[in-house]
C-alpha positions in Angstrom: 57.3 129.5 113.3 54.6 130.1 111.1 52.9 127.3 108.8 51.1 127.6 105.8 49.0 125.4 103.6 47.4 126.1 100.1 44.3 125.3 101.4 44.3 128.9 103.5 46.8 130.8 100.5 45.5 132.8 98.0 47.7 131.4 95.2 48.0 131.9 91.1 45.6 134.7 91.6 45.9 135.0 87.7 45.1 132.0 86.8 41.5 132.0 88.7 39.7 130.0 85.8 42.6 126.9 85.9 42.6 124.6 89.2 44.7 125.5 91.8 47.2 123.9 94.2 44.8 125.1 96.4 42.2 122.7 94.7 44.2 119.7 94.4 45.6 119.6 97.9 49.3 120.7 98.8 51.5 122.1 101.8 53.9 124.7 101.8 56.1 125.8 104.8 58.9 127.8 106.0 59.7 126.0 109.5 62.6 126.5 111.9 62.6 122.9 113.6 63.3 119.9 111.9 61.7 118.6 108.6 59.6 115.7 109.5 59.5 113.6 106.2 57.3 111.0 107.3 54.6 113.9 107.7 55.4 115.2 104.3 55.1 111.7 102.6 51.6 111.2 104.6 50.3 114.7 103.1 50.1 113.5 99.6 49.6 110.3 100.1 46.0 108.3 99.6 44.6 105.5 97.3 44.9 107.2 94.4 48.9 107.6 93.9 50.7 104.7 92.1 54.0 107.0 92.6 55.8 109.5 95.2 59.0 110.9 94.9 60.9 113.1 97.4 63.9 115.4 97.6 65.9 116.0 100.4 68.6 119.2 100.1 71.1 118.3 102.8 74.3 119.9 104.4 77.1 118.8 103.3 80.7 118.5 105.1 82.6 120.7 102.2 81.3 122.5 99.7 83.8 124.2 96.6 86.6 122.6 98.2 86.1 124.1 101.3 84.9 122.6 104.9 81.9 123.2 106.3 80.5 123.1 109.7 77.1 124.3 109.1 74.7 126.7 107.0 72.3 129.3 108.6 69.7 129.7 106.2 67.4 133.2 106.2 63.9 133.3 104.2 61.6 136.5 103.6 59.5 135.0 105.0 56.1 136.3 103.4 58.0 136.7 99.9 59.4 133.0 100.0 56.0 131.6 100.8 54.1 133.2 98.2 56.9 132.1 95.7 56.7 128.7 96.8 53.1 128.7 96.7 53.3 130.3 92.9 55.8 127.6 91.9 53.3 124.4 93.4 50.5 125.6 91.7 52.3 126.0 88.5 53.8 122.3 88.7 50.4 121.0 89.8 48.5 122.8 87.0 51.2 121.5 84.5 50.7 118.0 85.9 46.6 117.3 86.9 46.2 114.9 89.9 49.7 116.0 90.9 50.1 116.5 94.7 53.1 118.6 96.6 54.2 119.3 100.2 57.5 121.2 100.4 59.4 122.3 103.4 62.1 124.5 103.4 63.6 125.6 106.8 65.6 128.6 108.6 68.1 128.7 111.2 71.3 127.0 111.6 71.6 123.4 110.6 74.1 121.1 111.0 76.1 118.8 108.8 73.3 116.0 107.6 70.2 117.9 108.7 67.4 118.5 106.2 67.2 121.6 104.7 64.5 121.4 102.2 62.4 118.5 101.4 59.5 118.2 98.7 57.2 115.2 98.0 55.3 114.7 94.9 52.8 112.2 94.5 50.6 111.6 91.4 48.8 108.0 89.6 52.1 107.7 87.7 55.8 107.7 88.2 57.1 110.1 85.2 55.1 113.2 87.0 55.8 113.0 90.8 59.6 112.4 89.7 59.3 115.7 87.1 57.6 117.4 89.9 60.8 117.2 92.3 63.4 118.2 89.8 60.9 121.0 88.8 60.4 122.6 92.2 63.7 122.5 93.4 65.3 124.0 90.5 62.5 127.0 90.7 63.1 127.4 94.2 66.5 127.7 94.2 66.2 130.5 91.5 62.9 132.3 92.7 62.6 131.8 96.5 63.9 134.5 98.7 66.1 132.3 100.5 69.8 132.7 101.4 72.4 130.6 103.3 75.4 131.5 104.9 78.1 128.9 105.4 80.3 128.3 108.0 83.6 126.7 107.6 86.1 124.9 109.6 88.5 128.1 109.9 85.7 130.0 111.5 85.0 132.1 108.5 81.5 132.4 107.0 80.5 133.5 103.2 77.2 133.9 101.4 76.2 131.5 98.9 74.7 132.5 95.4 71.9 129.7 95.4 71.4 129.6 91.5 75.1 129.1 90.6 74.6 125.0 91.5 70.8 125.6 89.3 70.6 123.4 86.3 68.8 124.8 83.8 65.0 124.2 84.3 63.0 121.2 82.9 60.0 121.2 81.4 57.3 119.0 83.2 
C-alpha cells in the first residue's frame, strides 16, 4: 500500500504559473484496505466550507442483468495516481477554494464495500456538488483502472469502465 498526497506530488507541471491542488490542499490515493470516509470528510474540512459533498462507487449485487459476487479491481498504480492527481488539480483550478480527497481502492471487494470515494468541499454548495460529478466521470474515463467481475455462476468478465460514463460536465 502506497499513499500519496498532493502536497508531496509533482502535479499540472504545465500549468506552474496557475495554483495547484498542491496549493489548495487535497489527497489522492490508491489503497488496498478499506476506504475510511470519515477520514476523507475530515481532510477537507475546516471553518471555511459552507458545503461538502461525497461520492461513494459501490458493488452492486447484479450488474447488466447479471449476478455478481464481487469485483477485483487492478490500478497502474503510478499511471492512475498521476491521472488522478492531473484530474484534482484541474477541478480545483476550475473551482478556487475548492478542496478534494479521493480514494480509489484495489483488490477484491465484496458486495456493498467502497470502491471509490471523493469529497469535495468549497464555501458554496454548487462547486463541491460539480466537483464530485466531475471527478468521477474523468476517472472513470482517464484513470488506469480496471475491474473484473465475478458472478454467481463462477464466471468472471472485464468491465469496459467508460461504457456507464456520462458525458462530462463542465464545472
Amino acid at each position: 500500500m502506497r499513499w500519496r498526497s498532493f502536497r508531496r506530488w509533482p502535479v499540472a507541471e504545465a500549468a506552474a504559473s496557475a495554483p495547484s491542488a498542491a496549493q489548495s490542499g487535497g489527497w489522492i490515493a490508491i489503497v488496498e484496505q478499506p476506504i475510511d470516509v470519515t477520514s476523507l470528510i475530515a481532510r477537507v474540512s475546516d471553518g471555511s466550507v459552507g458545503a461538502i459533498s461525497t461520492f461513494l462507487g459501490t458493488v452492486r449485487h447484479v450488474n447488466d442483468g447479471r449476478d455478481v459476487t464481487g469485483i477485483e479491481y487492478h490500478a497502474y498504480q503510478p499511471m492512475a495516481e498521476r491521472e488522478l492527481a492531473l484530474i484534482a488539480d484541474e477541478t480545483c483550478t476550475a473551482s478556487p477554494g475548492l478542496r478534494l480527497a479521493i480514494e480509489h481502492r484495489v483488490g477484491t471487494l465484496g458486495i456493498g464495500e467502497v470502491s471509490v470515494a471523493i469529497a469535495a468541499s468549497h464555501p458554496r454548495r454548487a462547486p463541491a456538488l460539480a466537483a464530485t460529478t466531475y471527478v468521477i466521470e474523468a476517472l472513470k474515463r482517464r484513470v488506469p483502472i480496471w475491474k473484473c467481475e465475478h458472478y454467481v455462476d463462477g464466471s468472471r468478465a472485464w468491465v469496459d469502465p467508460t461504457t456507464s460514463v456520462a458525458p462530462s460536465t463542465p464545472l
